[in-house]
C-alpha positions in Angstrom: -31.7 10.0 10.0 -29.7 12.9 8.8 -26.6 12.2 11.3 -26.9 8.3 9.9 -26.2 9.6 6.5 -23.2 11.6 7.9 -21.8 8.8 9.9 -21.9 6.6 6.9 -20.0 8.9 4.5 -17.7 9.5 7.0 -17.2 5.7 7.4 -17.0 5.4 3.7 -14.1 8.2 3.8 -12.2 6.7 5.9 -12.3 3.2 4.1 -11.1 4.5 1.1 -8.5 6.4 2.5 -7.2 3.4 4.3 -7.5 1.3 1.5 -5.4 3.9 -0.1 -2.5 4.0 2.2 -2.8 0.1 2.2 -2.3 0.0 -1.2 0.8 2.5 -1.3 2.3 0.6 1.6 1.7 -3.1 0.1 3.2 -1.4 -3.7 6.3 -0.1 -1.9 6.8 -3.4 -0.1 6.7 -5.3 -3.2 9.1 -2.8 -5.6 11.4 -2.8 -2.4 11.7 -6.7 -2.5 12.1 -6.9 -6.4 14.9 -4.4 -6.0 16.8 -6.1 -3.0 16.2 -10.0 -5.6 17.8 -7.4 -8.4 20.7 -6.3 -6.2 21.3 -10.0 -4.9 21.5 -12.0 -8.2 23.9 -8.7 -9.5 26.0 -9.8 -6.5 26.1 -13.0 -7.5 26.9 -11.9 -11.2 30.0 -9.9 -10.0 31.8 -12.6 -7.9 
């Protein structure tokens, strides 16, 4: 029962820490596009 109990927290570890890096990833995806919309309509601005 004991190795159960490891095997879950382990499994529990390793959700949150890929929930983590999810997270990072799907932010920096998202600041990334509002920067490249920024950069495009300024393009536009400066024609």
């Amino acid at each position: 029962m004991e190795e159960y109990q490891h095997s879950k927290k382990a499994r529990y570890l390793a959700a949150v820490v890929y929930l983590v890096i999810l997270a990072v990833v799907l932010t920096g995806t998202y600041f990334s596009e509002q920067q490249k919309a920024e950069a495009k309509a300024q393009q536009s601005v400066d024609r």
